[in-house]
C-alpha positions as CSV (number, residue, x, y, z in Angstrom):
1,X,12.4,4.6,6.9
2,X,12.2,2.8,3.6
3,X,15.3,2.8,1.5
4,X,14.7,1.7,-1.8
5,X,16.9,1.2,-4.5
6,X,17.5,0.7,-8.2
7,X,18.9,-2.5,-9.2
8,X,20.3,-3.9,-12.6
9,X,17.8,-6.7,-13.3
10,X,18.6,-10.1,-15.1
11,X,15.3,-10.7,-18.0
12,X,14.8,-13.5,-20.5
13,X,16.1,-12.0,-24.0
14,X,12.9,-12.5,-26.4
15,X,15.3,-12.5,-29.4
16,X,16.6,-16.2,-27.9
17,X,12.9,-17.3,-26.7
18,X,10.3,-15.9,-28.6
19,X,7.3,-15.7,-27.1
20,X,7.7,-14.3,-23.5
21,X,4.2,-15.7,-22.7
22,X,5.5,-19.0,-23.0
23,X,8.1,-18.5,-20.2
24,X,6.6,-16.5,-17.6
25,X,4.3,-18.3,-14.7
26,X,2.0,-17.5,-11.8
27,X,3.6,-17.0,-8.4
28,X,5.1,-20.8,-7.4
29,X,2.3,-20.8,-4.7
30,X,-0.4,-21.0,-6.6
31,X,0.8,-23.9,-9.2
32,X,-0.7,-27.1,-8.8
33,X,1.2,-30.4,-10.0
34,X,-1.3,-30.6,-12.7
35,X,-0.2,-26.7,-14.3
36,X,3.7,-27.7,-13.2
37,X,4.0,-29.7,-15.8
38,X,2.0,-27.5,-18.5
39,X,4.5,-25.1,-17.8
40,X,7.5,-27.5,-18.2
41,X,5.8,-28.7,-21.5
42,X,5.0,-24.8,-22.7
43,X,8.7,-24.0,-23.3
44,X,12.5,-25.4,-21.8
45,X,13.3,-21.8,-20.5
46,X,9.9,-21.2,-18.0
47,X,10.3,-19.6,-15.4
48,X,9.0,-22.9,-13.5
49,X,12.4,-24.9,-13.7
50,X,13.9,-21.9,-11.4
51,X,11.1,-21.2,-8.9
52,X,9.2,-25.0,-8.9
53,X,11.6,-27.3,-10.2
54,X,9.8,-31.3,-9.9
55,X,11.2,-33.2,-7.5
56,X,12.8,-36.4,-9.2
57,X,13.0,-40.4,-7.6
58,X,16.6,-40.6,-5.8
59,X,16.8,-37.1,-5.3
60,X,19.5,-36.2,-2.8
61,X,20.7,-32.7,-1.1
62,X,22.8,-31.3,-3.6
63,X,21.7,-33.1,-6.3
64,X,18.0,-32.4,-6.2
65,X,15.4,-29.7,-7.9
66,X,17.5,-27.1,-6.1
67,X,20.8,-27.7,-7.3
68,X,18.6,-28.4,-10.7
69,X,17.5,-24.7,-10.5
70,X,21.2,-23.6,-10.0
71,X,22.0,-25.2,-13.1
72,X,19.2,-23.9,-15.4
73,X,19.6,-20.3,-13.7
74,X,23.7,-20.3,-14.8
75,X,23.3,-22.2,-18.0
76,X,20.5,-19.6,-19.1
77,X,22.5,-17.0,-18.3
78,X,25.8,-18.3,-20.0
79,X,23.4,-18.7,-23.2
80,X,22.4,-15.5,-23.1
81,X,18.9,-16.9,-22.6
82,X,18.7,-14.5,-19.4
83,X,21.0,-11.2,-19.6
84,X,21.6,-8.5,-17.2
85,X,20.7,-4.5,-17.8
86,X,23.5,-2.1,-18.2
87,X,21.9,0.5,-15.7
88,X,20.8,0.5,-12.4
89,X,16.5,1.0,-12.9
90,X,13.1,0.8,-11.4
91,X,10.6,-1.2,-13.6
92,X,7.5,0.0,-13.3
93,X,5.0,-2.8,-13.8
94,X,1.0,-2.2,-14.7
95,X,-1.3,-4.9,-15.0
96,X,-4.7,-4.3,-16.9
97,X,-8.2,-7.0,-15.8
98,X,-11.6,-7.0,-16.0
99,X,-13.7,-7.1,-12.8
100,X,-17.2,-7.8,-13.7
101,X,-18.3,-5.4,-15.9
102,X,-15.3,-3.0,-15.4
103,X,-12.2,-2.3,-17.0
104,X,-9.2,-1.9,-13.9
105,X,-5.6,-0.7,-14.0
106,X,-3.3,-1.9,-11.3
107,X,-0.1,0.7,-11.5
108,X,3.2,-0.3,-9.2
109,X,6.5,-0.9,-9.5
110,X,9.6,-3.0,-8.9
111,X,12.8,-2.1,-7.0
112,X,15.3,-3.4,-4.2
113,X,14.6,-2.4,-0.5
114,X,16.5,-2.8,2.5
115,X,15.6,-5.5,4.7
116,X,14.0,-4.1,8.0
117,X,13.4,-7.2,11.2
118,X,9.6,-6.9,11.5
119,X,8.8,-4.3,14.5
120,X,12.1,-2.6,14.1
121,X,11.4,-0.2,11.0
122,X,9.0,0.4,8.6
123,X,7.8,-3.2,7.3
124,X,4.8,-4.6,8.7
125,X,3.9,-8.4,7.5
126,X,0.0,-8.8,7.8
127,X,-0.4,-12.9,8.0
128,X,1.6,-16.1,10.1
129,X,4.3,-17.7,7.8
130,X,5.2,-21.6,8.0
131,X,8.7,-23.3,8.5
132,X,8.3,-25.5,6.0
133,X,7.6,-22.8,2.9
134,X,10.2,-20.9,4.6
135,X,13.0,-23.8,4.3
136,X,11.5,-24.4,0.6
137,X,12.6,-21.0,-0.4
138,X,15.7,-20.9,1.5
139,X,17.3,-23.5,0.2
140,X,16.1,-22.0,-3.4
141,X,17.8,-18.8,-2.8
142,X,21.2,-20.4,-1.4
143,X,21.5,-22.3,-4.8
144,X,20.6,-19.4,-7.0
145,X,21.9,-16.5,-5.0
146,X,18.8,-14.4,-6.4
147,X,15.3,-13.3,-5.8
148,X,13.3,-15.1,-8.5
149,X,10.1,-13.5,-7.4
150,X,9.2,-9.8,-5.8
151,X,7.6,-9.9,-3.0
152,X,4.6,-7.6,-3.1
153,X,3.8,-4.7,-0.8
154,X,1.7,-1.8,-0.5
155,X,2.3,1.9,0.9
156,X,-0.4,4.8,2.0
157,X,-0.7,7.8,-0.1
158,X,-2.5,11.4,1.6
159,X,-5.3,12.4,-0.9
160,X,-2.5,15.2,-1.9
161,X,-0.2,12.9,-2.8
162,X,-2.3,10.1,-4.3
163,X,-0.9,8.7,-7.9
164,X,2.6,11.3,-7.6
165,X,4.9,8.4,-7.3
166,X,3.3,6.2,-10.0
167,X,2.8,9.5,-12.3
168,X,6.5,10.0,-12.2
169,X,7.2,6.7,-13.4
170,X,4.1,7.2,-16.0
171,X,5.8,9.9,-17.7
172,X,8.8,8.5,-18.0
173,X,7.7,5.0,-19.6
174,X,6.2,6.8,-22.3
175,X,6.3,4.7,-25.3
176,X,6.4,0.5,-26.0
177,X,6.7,-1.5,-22.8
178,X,9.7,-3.6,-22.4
179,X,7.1,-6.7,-22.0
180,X,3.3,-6.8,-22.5
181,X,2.4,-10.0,-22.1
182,X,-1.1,-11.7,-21.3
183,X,-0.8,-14.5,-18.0
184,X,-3.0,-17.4,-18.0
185,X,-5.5,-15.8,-15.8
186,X,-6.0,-13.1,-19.0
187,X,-4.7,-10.3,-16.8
188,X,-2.7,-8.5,-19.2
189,X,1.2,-7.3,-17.8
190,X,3.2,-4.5,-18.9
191,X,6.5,-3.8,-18.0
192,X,8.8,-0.6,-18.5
193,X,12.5,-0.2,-17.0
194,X,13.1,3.5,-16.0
195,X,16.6,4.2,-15.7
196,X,17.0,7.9,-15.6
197,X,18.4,9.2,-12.2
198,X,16.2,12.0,-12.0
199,X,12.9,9.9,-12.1
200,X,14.6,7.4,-9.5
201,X,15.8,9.8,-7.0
202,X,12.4,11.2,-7.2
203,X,10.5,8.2,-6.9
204,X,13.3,6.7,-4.0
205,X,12.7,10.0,-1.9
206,X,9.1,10.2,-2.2
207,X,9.4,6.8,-0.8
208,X,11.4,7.1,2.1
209,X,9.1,8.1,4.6
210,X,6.8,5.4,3.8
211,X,5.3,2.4,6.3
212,X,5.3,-0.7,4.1
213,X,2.7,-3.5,4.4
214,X,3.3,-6.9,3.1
215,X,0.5,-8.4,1.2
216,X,1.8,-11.1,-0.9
217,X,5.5,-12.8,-0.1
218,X,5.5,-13.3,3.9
219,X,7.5,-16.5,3.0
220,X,10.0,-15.0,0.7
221,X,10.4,-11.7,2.9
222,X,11.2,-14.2,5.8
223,X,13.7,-16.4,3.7
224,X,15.4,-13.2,2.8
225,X,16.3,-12.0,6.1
226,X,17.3,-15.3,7.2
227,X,19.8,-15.4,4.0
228,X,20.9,-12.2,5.0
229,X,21.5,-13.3,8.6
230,X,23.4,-16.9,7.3
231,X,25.5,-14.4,4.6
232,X,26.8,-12.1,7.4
233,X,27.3,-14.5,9.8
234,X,29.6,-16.2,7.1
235,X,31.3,-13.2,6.2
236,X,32.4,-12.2,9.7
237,X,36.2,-12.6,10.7
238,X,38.9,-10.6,12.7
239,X,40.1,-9.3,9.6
240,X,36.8,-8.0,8.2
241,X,33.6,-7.4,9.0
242,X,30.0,-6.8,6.8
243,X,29.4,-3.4,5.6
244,X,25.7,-3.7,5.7
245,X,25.4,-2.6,1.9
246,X,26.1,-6.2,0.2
247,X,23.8,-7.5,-2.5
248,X,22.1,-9.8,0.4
249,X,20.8,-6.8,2.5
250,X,18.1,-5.8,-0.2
251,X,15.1,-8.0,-1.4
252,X,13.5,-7.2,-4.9
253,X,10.0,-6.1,-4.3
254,X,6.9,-4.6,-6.0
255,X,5.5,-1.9,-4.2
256,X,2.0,-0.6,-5.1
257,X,-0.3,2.2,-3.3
258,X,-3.5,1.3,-1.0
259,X,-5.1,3.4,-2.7
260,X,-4.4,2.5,-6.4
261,X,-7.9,1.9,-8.0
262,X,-6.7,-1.5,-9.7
263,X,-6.4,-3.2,-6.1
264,X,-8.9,-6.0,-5.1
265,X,-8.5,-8.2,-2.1
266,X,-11.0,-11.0,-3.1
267,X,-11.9,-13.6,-0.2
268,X,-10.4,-17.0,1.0
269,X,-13.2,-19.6,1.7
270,X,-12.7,-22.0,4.7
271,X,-13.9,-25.7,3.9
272,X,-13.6,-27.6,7.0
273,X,-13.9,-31.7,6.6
274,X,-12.7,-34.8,8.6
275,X,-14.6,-33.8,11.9
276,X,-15.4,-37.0,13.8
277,X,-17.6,-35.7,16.5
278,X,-19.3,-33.0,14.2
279,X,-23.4,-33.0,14.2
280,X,-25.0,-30.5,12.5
281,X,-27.9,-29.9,15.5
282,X,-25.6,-29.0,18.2
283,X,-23.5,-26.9,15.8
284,X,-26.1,-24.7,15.3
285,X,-27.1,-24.5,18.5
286,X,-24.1,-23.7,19.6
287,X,-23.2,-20.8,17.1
288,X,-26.7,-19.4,17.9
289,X,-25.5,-18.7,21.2
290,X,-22.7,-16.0,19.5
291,X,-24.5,-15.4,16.4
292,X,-28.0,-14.4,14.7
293,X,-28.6,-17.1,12.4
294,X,-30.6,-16.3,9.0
295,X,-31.7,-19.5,7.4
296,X,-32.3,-19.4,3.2
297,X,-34.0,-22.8,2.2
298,X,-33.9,-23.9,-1.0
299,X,-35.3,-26.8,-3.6
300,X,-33.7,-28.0,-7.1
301,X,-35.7,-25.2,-8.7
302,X,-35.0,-22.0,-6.6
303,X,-31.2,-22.5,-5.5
304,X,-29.9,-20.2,-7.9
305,X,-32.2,-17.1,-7.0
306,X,-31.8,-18.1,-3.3
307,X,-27.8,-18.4,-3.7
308,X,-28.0,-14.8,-5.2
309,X,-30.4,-13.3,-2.4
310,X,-28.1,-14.9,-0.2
311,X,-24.8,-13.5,-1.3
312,X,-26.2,-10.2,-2.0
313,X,-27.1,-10.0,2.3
314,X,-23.5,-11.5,3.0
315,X,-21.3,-8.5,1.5
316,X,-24.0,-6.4,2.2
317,X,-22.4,-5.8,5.8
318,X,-21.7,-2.3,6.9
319,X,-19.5,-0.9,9.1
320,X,-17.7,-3.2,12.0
321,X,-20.7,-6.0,11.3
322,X,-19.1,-9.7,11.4
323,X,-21.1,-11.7,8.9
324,X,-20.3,-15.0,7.5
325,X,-21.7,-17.4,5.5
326,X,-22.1,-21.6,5.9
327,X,-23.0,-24.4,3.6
328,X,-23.4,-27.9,5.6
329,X,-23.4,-31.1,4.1
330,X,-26.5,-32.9,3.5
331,X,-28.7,-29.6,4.0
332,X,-30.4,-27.4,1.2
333,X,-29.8,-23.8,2.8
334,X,-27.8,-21.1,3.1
335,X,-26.9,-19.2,6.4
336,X,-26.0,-16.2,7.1
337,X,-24.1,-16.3,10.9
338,X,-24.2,-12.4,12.1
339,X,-21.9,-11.7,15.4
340,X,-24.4,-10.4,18.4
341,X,-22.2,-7.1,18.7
342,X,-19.0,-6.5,19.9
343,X,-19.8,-7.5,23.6
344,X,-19.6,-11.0,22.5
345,X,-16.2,-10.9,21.6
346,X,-15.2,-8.8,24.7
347,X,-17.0,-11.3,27.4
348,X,-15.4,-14.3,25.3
349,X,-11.9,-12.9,24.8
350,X,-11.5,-10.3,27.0
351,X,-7.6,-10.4,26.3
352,X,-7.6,-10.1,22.8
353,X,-6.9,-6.9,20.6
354,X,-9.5,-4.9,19.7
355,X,-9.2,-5.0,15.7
356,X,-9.5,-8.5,16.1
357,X,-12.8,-8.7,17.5
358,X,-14.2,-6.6,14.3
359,X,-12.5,-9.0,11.9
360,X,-14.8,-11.5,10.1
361,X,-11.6,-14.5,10.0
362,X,-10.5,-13.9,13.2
363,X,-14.4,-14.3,14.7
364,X,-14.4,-17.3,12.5
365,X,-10.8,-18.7,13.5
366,X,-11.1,-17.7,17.1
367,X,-14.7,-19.0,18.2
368,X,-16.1,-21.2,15.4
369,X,-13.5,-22.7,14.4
370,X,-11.4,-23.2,17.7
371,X,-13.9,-23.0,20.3
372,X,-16.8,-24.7,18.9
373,X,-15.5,-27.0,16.4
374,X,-12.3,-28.0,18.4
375,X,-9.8,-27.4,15.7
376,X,-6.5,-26.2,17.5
377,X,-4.9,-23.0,16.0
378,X,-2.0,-25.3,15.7
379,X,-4.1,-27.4,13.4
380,X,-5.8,-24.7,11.6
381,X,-2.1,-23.5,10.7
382,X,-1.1,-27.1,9.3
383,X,-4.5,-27.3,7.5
384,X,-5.5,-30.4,9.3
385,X,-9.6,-30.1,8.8
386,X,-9.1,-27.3,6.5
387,X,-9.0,-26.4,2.7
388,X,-8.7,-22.9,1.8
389,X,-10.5,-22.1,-1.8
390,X,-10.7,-18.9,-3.7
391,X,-13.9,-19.5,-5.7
392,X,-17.1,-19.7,-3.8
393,X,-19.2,-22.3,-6.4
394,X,-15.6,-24.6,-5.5
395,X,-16.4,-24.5,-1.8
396,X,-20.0,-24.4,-1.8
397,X,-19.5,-28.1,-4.2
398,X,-17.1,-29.6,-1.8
399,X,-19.4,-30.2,0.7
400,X,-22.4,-31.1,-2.2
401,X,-19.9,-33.7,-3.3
402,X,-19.2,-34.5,0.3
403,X,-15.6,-33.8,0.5
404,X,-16.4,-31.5,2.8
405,X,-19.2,-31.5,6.1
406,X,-19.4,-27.4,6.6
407,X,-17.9,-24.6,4.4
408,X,-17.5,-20.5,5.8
409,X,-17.8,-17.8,3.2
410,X,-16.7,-15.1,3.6
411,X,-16.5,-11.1,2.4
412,X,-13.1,-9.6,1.3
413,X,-10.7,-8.2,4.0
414,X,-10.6,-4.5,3.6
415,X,-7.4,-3.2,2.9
416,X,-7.5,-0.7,6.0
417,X,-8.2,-3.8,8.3
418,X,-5.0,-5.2,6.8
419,X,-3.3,-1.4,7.5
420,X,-5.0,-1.5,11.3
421,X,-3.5,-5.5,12.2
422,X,-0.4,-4.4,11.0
423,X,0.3,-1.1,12.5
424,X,-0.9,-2.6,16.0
425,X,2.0,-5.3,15.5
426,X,-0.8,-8.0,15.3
427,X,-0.7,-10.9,12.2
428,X,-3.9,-12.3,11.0
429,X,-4.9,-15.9,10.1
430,X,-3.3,-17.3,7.5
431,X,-4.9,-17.2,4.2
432,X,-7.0,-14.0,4.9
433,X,-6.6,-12.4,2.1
434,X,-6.1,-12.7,-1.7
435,X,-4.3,-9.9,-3.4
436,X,-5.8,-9.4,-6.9
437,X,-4.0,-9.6,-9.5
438,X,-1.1,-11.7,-9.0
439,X,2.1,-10.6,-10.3
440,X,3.8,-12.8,-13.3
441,X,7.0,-14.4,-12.3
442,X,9.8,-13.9,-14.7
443,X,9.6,-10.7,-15.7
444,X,12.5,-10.0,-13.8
445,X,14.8,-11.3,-11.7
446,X,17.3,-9.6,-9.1
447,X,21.4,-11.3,-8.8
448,X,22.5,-11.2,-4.9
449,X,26.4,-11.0,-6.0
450,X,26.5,-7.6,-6.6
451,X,24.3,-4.4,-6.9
């Protein structure tokens, strides 16, 4: 069961910044060093200080970007530079982006819910976290007692059903938005805060019976039931024991439906590099044993037609067909690896779970990059002879510039795929999929010392 919540969310007060553009940021995931300090640069209040503060020379625990955060978060608030709403609300969030040709509306909203151990309730996570992101954000959220960011999720809708719980939230965000605001990537944001009881109880009980799939925020979902776990642990004495309705039991999230026509899950491309016994002849070879190998040769004049030809075939797959695509260094083709059927994967891995063996980055992961390249999973998972890229022309140009010897692309995950790993209590590799578009951080931000 999935018990959601209203919360009273903390927001920067445009009256005392001005433009909110200037203090909202992408997700902390996705900032490089380089747009770190564009964002420190763009305005004193971003969001950046709280959620990717820089790391100083003679840094120290508790005197280091953490505590930093800390200090901005309370200072901000004490200058009325962040305030707090009066009522308890949902704020529903719509974000508005071209793809291609094609206008696209992505309709969700933000709210508290319940923390739930993965396999004991209704929250399914989808991909393999890391320790180290995991201590990162843990040590964030026991300086600021807050969620700084929502983690993102999506729920199923029946085709009865389909756009109800948005369309309450729709008709009661009538009128100006509480922000609209354009992020960097020109998606533009638009956020409304719903306070009327009537419109959350409906949208909190059409909710309840609902399974909930992670898609963005493994990390922070993690970190939020290990604060809870450290903050009850705390609390316990003979005198007194948790309630299990404190502040720390809920994490903000954004929930959005798998059916809403404004989601895109674009690929993750795998660049593989630093491979000391790697030769090209007996790669090939060897893949040709497990996969039908289509070869697209190109010269200086005809690698742009052939590139298209070629990526019209690779996300032209249909139904369970694995297909892939490789660049190698030094060699002026395209290829286009196609798994022999399902029987290779069931003579190979006989043990493994049957919605793996249909998934395009688990064929990769499991027997191209681990069984034929030699790259441990636990290697993969620290990105050893890896690089994970989002644009295709960026991968295909690492190994043209030589920074890379072989590069995999590769087709979108479905979002039912994603449904199917989860609900079978299976996680995929990490970095399989890219949940378009990414929600702005700073918009708002949920307090953990009371409700």
């Amino acid at each position: 069961m999935a018990f959601i919540m209203p919360f009273r969310g903390i927001r920067y007060d445009t009256a005392k910044v001005g433009n909110i553009e200037d203090v909202v940021s992408p997700p902390y995931d996705v900032i490089s060093p380089e747009f770190q300090e564009e964002l420190y640069l763009r305005h004193p209040n971003n969001i950046v200080r709280l959620i990717l503060g820089k790391t100083n020379p003679g840094d120290a625990p508790g005197r280091d970007r953490y505590s930093r955060a800390a200090e901005y978060f309370g200072r901000w608030q004490k200058d009325a530079v962040l305030i707090r709403d009066e009522a308890p609300s949902i704020y529903y969030y719509i974000q508005g982006y071209k793809f291609g040709k094609r206008e696209k509306t992505r309709k969700g909203f933000i709210a508290l819910l319940r923390l739930e151990e993965f396999g004991k309730g209704s929250i399914y996570p989808h991909e393999k976290t890391l320790s180290g992101p995991k201590a990162d954000r843990l040590n964030l959220m026991k300086a600021c007692s807050a969620n700084l960011c929502p983690v993102f999720s999506l729920y199923p809708e029946s085709p009865e059903e389909k756009g109800r719980i948005t369309g309450f939230l729709f008709d009661a965000g009538r009128g100006d938005p509480l922000m609209d605001v354009k992020g960097g990537d020109g998606v533009a944001n638009k956020l409304w805060r719903i306070d009327n009881p009537e419109v959350i109880k409906k949208v909190t009980d059409s909710m309840r019976d609902k399974k909930l799939f992670i898609a963005d925020g493994h990390h922070r979902y993690e970190t939020a039931l290990n604060y809870r776990n450290l903050m009850t642990q705390a609390l316990k004495n003979p005198m007194k024991n948790p309630t299990g309705e404190e502040p720390f039991n809920y994490v903000m999230m954004y929930f959005a439906s798998m059916d809403d026509e404004g989601l895109e899950i674009f690929p993750t491309h795998r660049v593989a590099h630093s491979l000391s016994e790697f030769k090209k002849e007996g790669f090939l070879k060897e893949c040709g044993r497990y996969f039908s190998i289509e070869e697209s040769v190109f010269d200086k004049g005809s690698e742009a037609s052939v590139r298209d030809e070629f990526a019209r075939k690779l996300c032209g797959a249909v139904g369970d067909t694995v297909r892939f695509g490789l660049v190698m260094k030094g060699v002026n083709a395209y290829y286009l690896l196609t798994l022999k059927g399902r029987g290779v994967m069931d003579g190979l891995f006989p043990d493994m779970a049957g919605v793996y063996k249909t998934l395009d980055v688990t064929v990769l992961h499991s027997v191209v990059l681990t069984k034929i390249l030699g790259i441990s999973p636990c290697a993969q998972e620290k990105q050893e002879n890896l690089l994970y890229v989002k644009d295709i022309n960026e991968a295909v140009e690492k190994v043209r510039s030589g920074k890379g010897q072989l590069a995999f692309l590769m087709n979108p995950t479905k979002v039912e795929d994603v449904k199917r790993v989860c609900e079978a209590g299976l996680l995929m590799p990490q970095k399989s999929t890219y949940f378009y578009p990414k929600l702005l951080s700073g918009l708002v931000i949920n307090p953990l010392w009371d409700i």
